[in-house]
N, C-alpha and C positions, 0 to 999 in steps of 0.2 A: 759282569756280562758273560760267564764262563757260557751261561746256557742261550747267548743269544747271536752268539757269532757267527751260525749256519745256517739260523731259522726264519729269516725274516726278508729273504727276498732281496738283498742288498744285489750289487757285482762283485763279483770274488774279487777283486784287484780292491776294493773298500774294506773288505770284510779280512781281508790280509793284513792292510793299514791297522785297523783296528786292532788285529791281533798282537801285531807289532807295540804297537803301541801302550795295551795293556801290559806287555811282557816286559816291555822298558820302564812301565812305572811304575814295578812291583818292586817296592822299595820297604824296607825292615826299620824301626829305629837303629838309632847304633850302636846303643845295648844289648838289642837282640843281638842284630850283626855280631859284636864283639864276644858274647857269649855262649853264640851258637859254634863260631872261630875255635873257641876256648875247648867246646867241646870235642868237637871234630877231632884239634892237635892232643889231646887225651888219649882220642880211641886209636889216633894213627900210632902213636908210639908204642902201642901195646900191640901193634899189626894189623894186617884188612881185618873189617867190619861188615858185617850184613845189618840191615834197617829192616825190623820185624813191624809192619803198620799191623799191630794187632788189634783190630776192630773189636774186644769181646768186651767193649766197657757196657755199664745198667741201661744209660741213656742209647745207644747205639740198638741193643738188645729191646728193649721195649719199644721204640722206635719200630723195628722191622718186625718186630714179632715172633724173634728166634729165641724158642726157649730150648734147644736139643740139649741133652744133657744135665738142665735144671731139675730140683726138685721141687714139690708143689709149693712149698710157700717162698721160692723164688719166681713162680711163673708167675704166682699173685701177685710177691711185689715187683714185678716188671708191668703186670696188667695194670697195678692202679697205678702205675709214673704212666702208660701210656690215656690212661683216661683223664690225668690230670691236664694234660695238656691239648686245651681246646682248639688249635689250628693241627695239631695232629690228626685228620682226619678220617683215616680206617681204624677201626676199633676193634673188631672181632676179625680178628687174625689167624688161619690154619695155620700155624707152624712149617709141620711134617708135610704139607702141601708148596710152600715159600721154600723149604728146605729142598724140596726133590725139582723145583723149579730156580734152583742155582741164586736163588736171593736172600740168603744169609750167611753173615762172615763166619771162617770158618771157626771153629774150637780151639783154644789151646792145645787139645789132643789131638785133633786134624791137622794142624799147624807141624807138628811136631813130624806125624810121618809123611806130610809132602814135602817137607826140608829132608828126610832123611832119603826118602824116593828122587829127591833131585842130586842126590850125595852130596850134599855140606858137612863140611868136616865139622863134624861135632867136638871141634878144640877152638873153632871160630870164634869170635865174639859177635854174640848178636843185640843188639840196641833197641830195646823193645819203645818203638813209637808209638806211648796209649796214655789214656788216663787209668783209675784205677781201674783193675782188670776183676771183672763180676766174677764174683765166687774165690777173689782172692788165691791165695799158695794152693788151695784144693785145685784148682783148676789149671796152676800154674804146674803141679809136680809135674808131669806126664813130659813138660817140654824140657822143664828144666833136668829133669833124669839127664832127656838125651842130650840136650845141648844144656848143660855144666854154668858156660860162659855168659849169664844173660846177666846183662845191667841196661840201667837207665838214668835218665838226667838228674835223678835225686841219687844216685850210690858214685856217680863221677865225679859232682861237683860239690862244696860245701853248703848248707841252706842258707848261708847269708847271701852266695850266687842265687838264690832263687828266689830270695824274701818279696822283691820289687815285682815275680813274677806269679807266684805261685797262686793265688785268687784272680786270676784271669786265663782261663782254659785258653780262648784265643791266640796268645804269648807265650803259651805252654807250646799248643801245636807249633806255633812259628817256628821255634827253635827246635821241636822234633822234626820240621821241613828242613831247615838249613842242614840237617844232620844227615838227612835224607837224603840230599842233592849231593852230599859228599860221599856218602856211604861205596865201598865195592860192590855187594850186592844191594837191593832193593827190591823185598817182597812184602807186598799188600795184601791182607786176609780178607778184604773186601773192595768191589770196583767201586769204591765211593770218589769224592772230590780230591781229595789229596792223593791218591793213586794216578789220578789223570795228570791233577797238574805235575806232582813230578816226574810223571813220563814225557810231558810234556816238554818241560824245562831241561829235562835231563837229554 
């Protein structure tokens, strides 16, 4: 109900209850729980963490139609993931128009100098919350140059932590959220869902 809580005419004193209430039954297995736990006490003992919500995965990208920085036979294969999926409704997508209109996450490279324009110490550790990141290490050098310290839920824990999880994106996010909620800082590369809710929660 993220997107129905405002919109429907209820009375605020209801539309509260509801909130409340959604917020109380946002309940994890206790594997997640316990693994997400697992995580957190990792990144603490090695010092504060930042939570990078790096938005630049295929599905994310084709979805909105940000190709900045791809080459052409990455925009293709972003154009046919986007035509393959028939409830995806906009097809023919301007970029560099979605781009100058603040509706696309930002770039590994963009990423890089708004953390160094905010001055995060580039000895931090930062926790990249994504799935695989489109265009892979090429994409990634630029941040990784500046900030050295990136890891994620597969170089933390062993893959037999991950076996029960790994084929279910869903369960993946979950426990890049619990990691999320804990994190010192908390920057989103995109205003999407997971951005709200953990400001939200947070």
């Amino acid at each position: 109900t993220d997107a129905r809580l405002a919109n429907n005419g209820l009375p605020i004193e209801i539309q509260k209850l509801r909130c409340r209430v959604n917020f109380n039954a946002l309940k994890f297995t206790s594997q997640i729980e316990q693994l997400g736990r697992k995580i957190v006490k990792i990144l603490r003992e090695r010092g504060p963490f930042l939570v990078l919500h790096l938005r630049y995965e295929m599905d994310m990208l084709a979805f909105s139609g940000c190709t900045h920085g791809c080459d052409d036979s990455e925009v293709e294969e972003l154009t046919r993931m986007r035509y393959a999926y028939p409830w995806w409704k906009e097809k023919v997508i301007n970029s560099e128009l979605k781009r100058n209109d603040g509706l696309c996450p930002l770039t590994p490279e963009e990423t890089a100098l708004i953390l160094k324009a905010l001055d995060i110490d580039q000895r931090i550790q930062i926790y990249i919350a994504a799935g695989e990141i489109f265009g892979g290490e090429r994409r990634m050098a630029r941040l990784r140059a500046t900030y050295p310290n990136l890891v994620r839920k597969e170089t933390l824990l062993e893959p037999s932590d991950l076996m029960y999880f790994q084929n279910h994106s869903s369960q993946m996010a979950a426990l890049d959220y619990l990691v999320s909620l804990e994190s010192d800082i908390f920057v989103p590369t995109y205003d999407g869902n997971m951005a709200k809710v953990v400001e939200g929660h947070r």
